[in-house]
Biotite code that builds the C-alpha atoms (Angstrom):
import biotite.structure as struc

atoms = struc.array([
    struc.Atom([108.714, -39.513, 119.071], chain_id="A", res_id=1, res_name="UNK", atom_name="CA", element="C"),
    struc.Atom([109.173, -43.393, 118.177], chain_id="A", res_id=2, res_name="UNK", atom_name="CA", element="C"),
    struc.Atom([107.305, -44.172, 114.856], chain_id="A", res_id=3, res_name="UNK", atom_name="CA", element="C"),
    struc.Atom([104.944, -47.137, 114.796], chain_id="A", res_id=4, res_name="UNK", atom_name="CA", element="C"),
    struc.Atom([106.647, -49.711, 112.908], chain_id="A", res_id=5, res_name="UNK", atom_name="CA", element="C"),
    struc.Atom([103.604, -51.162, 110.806], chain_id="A", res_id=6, res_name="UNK", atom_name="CA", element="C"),
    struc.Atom([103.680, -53.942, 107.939], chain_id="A", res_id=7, res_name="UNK", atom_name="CA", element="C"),
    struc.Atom([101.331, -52.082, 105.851], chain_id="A", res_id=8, res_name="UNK", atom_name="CA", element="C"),
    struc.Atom([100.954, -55.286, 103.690], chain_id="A", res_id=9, res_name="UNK", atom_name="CA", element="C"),
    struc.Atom([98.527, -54.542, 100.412], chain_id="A", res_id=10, res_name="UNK", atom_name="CA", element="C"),
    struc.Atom([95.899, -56.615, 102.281], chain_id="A", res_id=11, res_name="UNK", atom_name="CA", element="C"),
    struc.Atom([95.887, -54.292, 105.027], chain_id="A", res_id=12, res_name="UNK", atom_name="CA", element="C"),
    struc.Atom([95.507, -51.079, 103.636], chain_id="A", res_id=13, res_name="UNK", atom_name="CA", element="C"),
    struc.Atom([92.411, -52.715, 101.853], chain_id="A", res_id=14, res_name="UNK", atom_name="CA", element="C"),
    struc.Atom([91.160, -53.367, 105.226], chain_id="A", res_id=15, res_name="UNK", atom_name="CA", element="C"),
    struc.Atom([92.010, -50.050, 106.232], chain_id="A", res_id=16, res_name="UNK", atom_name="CA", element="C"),
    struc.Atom([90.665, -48.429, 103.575], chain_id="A", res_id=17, res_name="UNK", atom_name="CA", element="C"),
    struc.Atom([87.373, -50.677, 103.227], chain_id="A", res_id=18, res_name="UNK", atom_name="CA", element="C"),
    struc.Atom([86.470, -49.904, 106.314], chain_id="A", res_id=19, res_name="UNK", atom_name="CA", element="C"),
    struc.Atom([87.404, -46.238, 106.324], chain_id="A", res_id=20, res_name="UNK", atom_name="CA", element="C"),
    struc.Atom([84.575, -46.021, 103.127], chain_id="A", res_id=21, res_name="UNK", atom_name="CA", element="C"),
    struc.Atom([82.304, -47.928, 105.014], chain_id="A", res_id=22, res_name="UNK", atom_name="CA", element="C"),
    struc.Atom([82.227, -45.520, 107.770], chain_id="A", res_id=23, res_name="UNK", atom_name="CA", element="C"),
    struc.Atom([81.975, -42.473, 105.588], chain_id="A", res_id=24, res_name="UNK", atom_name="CA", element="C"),
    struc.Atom([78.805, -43.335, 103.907], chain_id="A", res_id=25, res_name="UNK", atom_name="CA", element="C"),
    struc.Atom([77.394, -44.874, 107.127], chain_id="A", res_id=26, res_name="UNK", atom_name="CA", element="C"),
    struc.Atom([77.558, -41.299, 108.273], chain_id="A", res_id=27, res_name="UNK", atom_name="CA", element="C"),
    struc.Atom([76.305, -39.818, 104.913], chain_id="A", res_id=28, res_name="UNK", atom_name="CA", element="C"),
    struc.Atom([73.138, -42.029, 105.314], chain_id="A", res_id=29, res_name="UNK", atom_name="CA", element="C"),
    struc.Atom([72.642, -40.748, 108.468], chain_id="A", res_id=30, res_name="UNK", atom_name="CA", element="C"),
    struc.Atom([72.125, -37.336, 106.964], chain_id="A", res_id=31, res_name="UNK", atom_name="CA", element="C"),
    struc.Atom([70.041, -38.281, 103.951], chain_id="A", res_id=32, res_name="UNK", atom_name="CA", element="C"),
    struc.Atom([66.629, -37.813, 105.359], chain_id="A", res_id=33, res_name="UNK", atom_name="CA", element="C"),
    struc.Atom([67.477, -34.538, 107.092], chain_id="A", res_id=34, res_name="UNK", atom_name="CA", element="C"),
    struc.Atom([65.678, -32.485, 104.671], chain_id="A", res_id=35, res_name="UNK", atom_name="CA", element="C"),
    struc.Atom([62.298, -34.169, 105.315], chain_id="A", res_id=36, res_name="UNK", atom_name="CA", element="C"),
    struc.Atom([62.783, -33.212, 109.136], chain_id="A", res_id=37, res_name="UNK", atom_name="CA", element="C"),
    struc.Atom([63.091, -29.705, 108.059], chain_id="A", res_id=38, res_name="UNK", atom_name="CA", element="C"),
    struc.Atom([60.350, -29.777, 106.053], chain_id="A", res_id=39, res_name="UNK", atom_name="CA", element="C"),
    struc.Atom([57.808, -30.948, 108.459], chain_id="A", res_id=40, res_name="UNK", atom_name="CA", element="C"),
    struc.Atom([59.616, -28.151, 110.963], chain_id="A", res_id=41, res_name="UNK", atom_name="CA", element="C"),
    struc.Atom([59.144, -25.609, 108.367], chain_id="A", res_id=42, res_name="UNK", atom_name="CA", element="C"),
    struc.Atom([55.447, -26.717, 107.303], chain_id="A", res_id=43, res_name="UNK", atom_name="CA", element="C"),
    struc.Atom([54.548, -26.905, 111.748], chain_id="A", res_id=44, res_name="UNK", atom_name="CA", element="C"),
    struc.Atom([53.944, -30.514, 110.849], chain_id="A", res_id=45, res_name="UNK", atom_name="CA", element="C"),
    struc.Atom([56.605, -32.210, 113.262], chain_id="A", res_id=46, res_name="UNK", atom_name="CA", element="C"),
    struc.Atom([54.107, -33.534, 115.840], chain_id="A", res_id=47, res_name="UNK", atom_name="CA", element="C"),
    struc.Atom([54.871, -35.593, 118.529], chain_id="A", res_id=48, res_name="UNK", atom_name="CA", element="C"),
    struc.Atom([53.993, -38.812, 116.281], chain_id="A", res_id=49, res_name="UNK", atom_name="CA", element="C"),
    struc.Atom([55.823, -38.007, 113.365], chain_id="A", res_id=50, res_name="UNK", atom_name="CA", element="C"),
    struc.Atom([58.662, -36.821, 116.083], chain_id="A", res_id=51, res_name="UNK", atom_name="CA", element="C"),
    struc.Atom([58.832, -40.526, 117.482], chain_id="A", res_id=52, res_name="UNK", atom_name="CA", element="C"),
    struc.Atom([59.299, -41.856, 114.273], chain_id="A", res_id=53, res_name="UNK", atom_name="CA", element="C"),
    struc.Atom([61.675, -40.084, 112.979], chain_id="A", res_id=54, res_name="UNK", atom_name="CA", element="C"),
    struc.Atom([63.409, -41.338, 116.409], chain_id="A", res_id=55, res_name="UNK", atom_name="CA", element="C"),
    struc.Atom([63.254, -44.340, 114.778], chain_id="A", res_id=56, res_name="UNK", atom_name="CA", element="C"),
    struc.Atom([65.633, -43.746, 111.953], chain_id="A", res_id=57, res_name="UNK", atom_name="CA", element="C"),
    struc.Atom([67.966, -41.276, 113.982], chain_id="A", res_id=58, res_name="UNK", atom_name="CA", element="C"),
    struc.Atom([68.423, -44.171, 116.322], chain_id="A", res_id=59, res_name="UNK", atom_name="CA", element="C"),
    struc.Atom([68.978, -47.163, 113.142], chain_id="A", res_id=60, res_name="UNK", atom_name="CA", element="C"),
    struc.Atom([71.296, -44.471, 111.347], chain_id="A", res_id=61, res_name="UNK", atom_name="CA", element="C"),
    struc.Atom([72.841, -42.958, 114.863], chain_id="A", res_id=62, res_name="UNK", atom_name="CA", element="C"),
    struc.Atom([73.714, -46.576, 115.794], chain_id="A", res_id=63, res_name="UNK", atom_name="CA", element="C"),
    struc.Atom([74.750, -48.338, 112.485], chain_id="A", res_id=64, res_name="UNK", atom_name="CA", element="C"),
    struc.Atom([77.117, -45.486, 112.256], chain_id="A", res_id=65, res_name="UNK", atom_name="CA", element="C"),
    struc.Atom([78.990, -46.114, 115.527], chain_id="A", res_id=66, res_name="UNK", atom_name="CA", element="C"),
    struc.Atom([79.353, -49.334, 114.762], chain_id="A", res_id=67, res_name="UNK", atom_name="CA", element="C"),
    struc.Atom([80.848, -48.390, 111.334], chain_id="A", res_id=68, res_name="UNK", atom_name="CA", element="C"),
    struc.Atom([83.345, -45.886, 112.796], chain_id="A", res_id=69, res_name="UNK", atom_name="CA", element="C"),
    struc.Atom([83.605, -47.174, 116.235], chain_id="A", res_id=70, res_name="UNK", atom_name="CA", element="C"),
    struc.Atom([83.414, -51.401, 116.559], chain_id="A", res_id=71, res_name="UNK", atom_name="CA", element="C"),
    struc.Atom([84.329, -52.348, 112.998], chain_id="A", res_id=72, res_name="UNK", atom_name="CA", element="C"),
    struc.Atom([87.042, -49.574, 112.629], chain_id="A", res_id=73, res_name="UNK", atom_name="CA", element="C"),
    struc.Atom([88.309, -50.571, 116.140], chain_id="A", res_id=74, res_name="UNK", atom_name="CA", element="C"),
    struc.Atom([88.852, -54.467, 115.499], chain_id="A", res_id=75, res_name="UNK", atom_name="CA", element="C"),
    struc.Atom([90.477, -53.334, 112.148], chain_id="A", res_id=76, res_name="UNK", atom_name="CA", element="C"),
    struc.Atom([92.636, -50.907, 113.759], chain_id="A", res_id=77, res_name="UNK", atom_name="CA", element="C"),
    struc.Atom([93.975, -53.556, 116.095], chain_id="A", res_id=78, res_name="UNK", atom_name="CA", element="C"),
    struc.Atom([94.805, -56.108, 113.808], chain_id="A", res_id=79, res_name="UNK", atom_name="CA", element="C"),
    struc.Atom([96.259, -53.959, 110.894], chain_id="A", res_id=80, res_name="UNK", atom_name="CA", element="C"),
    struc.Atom([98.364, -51.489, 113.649], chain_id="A", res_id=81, res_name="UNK", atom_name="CA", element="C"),
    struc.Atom([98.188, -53.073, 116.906], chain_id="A", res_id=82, res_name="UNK", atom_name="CA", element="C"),
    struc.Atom([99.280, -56.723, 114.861], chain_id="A", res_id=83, res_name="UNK", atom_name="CA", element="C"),
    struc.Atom([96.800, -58.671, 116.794], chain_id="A", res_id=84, res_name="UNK", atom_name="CA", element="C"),
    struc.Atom([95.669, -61.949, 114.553], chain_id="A", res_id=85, res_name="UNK", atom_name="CA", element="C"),
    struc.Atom([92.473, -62.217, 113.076], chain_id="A", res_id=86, res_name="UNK", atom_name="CA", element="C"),
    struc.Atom([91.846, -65.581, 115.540], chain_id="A", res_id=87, res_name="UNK", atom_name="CA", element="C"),
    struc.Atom([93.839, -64.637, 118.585], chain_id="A", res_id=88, res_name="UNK", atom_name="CA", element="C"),
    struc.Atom([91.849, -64.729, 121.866], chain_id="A", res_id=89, res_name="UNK", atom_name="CA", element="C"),
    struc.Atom([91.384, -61.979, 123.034], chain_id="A", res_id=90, res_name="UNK", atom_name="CA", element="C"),
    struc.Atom([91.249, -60.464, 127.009], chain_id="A", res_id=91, res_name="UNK", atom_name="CA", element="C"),
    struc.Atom([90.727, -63.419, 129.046], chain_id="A", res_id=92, res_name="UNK", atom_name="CA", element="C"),
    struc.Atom([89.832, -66.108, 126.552], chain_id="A", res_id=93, res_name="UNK", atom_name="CA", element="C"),
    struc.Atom([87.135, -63.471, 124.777], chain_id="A", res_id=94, res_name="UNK", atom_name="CA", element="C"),
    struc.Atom([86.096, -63.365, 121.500], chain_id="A", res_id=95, res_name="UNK", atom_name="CA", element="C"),
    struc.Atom([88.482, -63.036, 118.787], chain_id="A", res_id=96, res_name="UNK", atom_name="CA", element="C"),
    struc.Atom([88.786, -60.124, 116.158], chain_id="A", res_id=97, res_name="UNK", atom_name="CA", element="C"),
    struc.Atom([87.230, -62.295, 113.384], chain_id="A", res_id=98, res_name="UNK", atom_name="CA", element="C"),
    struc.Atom([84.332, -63.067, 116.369], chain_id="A", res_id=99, res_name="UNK", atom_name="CA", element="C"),
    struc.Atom([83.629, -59.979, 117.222], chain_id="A", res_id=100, res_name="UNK", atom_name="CA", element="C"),
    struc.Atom([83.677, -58.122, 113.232], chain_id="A", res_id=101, res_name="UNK", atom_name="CA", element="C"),
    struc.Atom([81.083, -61.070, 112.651], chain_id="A", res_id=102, res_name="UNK", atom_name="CA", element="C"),
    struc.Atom([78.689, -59.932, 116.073], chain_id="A", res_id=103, res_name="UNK", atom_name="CA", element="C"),
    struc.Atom([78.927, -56.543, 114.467], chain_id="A", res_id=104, res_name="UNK", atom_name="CA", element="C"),
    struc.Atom([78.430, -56.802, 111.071], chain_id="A", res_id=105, res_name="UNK", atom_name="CA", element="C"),
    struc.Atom([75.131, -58.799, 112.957], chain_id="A", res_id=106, res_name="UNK", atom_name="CA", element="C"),
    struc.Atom([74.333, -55.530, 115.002], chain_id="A", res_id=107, res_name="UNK", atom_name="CA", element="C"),
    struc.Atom([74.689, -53.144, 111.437], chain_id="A", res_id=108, res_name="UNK", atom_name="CA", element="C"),
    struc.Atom([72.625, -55.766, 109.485], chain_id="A", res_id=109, res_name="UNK", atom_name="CA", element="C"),
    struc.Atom([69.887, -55.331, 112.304], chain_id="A", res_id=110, res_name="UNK", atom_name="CA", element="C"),
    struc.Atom([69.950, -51.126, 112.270], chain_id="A", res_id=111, res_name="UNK", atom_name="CA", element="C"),
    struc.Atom([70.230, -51.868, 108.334], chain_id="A", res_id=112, res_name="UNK", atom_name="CA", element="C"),
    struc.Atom([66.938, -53.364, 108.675], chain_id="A", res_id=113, res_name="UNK", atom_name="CA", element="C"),
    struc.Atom([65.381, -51.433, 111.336], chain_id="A", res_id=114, res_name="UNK", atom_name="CA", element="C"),
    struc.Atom([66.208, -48.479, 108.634], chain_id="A", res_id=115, res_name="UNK", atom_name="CA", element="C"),
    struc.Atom([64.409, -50.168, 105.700], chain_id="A", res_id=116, res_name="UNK", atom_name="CA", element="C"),
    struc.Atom([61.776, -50.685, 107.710], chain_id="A", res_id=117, res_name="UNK", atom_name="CA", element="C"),
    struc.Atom([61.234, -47.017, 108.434], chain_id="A", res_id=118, res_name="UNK", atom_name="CA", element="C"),
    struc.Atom([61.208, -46.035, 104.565], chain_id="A", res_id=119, res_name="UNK", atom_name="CA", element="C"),
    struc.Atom([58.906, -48.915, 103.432], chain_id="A", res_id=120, res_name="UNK", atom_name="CA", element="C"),
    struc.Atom([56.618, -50.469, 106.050], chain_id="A", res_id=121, res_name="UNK", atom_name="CA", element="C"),
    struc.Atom([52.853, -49.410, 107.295], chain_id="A", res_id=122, res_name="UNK", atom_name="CA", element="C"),
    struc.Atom([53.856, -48.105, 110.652], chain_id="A", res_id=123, res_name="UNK", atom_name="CA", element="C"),
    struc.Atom([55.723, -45.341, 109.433], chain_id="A", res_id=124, res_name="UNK", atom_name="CA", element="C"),
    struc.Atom([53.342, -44.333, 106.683], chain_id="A", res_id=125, res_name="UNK", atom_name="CA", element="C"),
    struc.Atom([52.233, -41.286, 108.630], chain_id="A", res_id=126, res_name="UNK", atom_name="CA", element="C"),
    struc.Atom([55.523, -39.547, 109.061], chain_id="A", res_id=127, res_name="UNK", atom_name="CA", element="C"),
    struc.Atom([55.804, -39.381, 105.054], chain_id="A", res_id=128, res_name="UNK", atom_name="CA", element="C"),
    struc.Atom([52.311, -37.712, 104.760], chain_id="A", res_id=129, res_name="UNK", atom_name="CA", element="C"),
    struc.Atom([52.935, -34.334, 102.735], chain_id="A", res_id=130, res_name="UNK", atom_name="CA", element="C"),
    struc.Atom([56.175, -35.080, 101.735], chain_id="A", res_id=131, res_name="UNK", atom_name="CA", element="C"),
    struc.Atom([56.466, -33.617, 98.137], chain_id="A", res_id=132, res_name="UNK", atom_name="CA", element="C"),
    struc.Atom([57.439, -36.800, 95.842], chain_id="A", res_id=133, res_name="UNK", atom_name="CA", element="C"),
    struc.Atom([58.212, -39.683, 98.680], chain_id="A", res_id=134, res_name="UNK", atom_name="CA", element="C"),
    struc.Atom([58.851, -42.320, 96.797], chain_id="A", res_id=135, res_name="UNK", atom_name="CA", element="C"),
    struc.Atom([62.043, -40.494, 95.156], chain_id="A", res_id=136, res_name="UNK", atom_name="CA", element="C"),
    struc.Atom([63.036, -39.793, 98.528], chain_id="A", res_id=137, res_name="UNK", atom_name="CA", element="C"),
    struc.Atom([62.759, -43.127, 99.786], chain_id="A", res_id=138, res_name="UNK", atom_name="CA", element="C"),
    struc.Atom([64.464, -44.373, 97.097], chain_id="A", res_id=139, res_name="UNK", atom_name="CA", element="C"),
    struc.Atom([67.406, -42.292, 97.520], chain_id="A", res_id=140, res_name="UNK", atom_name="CA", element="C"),
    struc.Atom([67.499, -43.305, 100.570], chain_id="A", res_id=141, res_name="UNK", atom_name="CA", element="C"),
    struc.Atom([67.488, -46.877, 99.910], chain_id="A", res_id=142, res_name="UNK", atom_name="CA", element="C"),
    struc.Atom([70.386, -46.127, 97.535], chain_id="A", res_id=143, res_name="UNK", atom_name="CA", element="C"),
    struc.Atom([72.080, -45.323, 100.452], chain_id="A", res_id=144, res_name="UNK", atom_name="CA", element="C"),
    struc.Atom([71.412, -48.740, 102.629], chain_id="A", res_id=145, res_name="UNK", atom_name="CA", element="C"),
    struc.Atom([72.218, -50.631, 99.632], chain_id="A", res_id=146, res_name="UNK", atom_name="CA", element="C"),
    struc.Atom([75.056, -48.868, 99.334], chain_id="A", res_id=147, res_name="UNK", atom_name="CA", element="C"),
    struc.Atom([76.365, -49.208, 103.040], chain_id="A", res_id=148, res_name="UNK", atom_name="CA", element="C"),
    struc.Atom([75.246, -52.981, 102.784], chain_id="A", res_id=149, res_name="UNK", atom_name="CA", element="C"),
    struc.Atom([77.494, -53.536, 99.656], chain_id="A", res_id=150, res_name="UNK", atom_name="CA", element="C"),
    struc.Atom([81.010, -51.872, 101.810], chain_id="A", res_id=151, res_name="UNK", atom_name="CA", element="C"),
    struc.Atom([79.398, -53.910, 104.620], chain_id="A", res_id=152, res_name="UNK", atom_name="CA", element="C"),
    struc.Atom([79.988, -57.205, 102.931], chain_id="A", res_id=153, res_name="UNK", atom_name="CA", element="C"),
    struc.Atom([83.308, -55.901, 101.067], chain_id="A", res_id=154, res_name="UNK", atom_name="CA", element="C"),
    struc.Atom([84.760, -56.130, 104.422], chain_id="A", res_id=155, res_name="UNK", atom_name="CA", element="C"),
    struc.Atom([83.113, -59.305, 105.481], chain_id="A", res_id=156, res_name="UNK", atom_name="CA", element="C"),
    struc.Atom([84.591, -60.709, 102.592], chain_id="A", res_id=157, res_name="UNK", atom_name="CA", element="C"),
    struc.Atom([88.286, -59.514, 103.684], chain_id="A", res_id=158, res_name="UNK", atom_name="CA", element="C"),
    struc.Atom([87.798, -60.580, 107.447], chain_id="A", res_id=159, res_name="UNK", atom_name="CA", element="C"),
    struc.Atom([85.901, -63.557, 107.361], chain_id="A", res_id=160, res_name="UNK", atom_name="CA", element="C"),
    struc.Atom([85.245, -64.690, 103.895], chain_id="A", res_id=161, res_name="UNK", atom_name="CA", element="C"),
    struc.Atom([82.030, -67.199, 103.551], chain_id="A", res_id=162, res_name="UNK", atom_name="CA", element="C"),
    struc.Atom([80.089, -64.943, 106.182], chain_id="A", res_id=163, res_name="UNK", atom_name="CA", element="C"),
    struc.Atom([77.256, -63.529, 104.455], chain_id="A", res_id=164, res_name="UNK", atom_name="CA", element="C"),
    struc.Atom([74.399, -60.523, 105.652], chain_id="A", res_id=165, res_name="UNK", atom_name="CA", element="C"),
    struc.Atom([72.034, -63.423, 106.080], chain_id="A", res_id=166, res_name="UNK", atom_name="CA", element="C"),
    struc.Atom([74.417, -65.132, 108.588], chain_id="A", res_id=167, res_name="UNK", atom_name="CA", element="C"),
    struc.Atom([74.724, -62.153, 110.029], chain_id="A", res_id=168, res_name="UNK", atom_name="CA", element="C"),
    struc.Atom([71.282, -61.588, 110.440], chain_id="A", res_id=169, res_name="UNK", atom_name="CA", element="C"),
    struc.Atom([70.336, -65.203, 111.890], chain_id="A", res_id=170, res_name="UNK", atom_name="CA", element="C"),
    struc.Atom([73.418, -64.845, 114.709], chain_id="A", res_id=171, res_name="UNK", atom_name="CA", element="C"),
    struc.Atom([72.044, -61.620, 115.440], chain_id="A", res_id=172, res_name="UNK", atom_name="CA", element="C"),
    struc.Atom([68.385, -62.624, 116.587], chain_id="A", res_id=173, res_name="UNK", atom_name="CA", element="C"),
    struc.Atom([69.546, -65.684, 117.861], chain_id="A", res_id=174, res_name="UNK", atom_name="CA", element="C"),
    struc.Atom([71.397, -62.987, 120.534], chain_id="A", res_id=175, res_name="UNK", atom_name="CA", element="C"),
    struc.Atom([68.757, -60.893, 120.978], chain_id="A", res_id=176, res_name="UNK", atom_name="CA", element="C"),
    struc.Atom([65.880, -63.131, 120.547], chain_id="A", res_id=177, res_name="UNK", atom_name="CA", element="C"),
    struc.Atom([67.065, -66.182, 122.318], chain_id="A", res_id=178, res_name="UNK", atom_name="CA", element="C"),
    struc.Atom([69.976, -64.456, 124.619], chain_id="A", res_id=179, res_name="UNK", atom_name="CA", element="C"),
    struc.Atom([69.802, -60.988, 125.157], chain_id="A", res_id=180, res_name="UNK", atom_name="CA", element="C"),
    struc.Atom([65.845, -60.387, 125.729], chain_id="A", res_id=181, res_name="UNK", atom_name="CA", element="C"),
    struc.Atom([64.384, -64.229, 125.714], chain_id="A", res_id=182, res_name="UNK", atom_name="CA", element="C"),
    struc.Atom([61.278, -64.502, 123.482], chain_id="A", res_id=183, res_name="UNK", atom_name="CA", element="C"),
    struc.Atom([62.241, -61.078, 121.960], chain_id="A", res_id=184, res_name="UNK", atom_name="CA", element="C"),
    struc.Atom([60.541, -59.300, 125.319], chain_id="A", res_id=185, res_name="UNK", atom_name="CA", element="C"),
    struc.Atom([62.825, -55.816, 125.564], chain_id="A", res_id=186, res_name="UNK", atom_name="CA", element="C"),
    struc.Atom([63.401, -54.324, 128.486], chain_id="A", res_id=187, res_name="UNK", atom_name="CA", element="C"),
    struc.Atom([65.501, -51.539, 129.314], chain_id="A", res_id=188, res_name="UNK", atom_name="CA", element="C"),
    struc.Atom([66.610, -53.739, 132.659], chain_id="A", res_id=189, res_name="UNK", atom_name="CA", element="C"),
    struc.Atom([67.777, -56.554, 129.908], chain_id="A", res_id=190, res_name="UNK", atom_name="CA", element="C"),
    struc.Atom([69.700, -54.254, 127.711], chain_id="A", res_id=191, res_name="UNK", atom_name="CA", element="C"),
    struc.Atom([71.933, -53.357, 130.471], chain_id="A", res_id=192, res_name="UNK", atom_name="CA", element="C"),
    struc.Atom([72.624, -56.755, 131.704], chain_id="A", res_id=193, res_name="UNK", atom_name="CA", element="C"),
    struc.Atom([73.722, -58.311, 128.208], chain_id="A", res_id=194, res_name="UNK", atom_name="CA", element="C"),
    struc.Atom([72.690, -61.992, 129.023], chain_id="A", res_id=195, res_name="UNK", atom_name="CA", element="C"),
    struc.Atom([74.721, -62.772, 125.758], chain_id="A", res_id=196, res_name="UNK", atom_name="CA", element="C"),
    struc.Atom([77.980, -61.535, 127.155], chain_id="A", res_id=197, res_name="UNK", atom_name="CA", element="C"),
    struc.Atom([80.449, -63.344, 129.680], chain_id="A", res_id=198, res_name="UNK", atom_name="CA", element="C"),
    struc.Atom([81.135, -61.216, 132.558], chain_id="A", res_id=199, res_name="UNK", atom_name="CA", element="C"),
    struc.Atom([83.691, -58.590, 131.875], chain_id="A", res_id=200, res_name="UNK", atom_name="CA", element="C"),
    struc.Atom([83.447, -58.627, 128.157], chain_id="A", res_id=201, res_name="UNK", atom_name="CA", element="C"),
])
């Protein structure tokens, strides 16, 4: 077998490694709530409401870790092995690498949110009904998000330094709110046709 012949520069390894730690706890906060699943299993409490909105956070968690392990990790992976620049174009005159880590780190700031959301905001109240002690639960969970958010700018700051979670929060609804699903109407119809993408990308 012919060996890769990588310049494994210091810089890249941190890349590599930044967003190897990102990934791991992205997937580690997707498991911190499990317990309060069980316990509303356990107690015959798991009705169909508190079912949907703990849908909710599987899908925020569920997502923000593929994009940790899959997009991120991908566009890393290409320019630290593959040796594709940071501001090449990519396939027919796409986005480049730094382009596309920003539109993610958008998408993981949104399921960051949408996650927050879940431990802290009036719609959700109901699903935390007889939970033993919620507010230590929610906190470690919040641990978690602030923890994720943290590695999540770490990288920013090794890919494209200046680009903050808020500017990766405004780009992000400006796609979805002015792009993707115009006046922030979803429909399923929408989120197939990705207004916000050229054709082929």
């Amino acid at each position: 077998p012919i060996a890769l012949a990588m310049e494994r520069t210091p810089e890249k390894q941190a890349l590599l490694d930044q967003v190897d730690v990102l990934a791991g706890k992205a997937e580690r906060l997707r498991h911190c709530l499990d317990p309060l699943k069980c316990h509303h299993e356990v107690a015959g409490t798991f009705d169909s409401i508190r079912h949907g909105q703990w849908l909710h956070w599987e899908h925020m968690t569920f997502a923000f870790a593929g994009e940790a392990a899959g997009e991120l990790r991908d566009a890393v992976k290409r320019h630290v092995i593959y040796g594709v620049d940071l501001d090449a174009p990519g396939k027919n005159g796409g986005p480049t690498l730094r382009e596309n880590i920003k539109e993610e780190a958008g998408d993981c700031a949104f399921y960051i949110e949408g996650a927050r959301q879940f431990l802290f905001t009036e719609e959700y109240r109901y699903f935390w009904d007889t939970i033993q002690a919620p507010e230590h639960e929610r906190q470690a969970a919040y641990t978690w998000l602030l923890g994720v958010t943290n590695e999540l700018n770490a990288l920013m700051r090794l890919t494209v330094p200046g680009y903050t979670m808020l500017d990766a929060q405004h780009d992000n609804k400006v796609k979805l709110w002015e792009k993707r699903y115009k006046g922030g109407k979803y429909s399923d119809a929408a989120a197939v046709a990705r207004a916000d993408k050229a054709p082929g990308t």
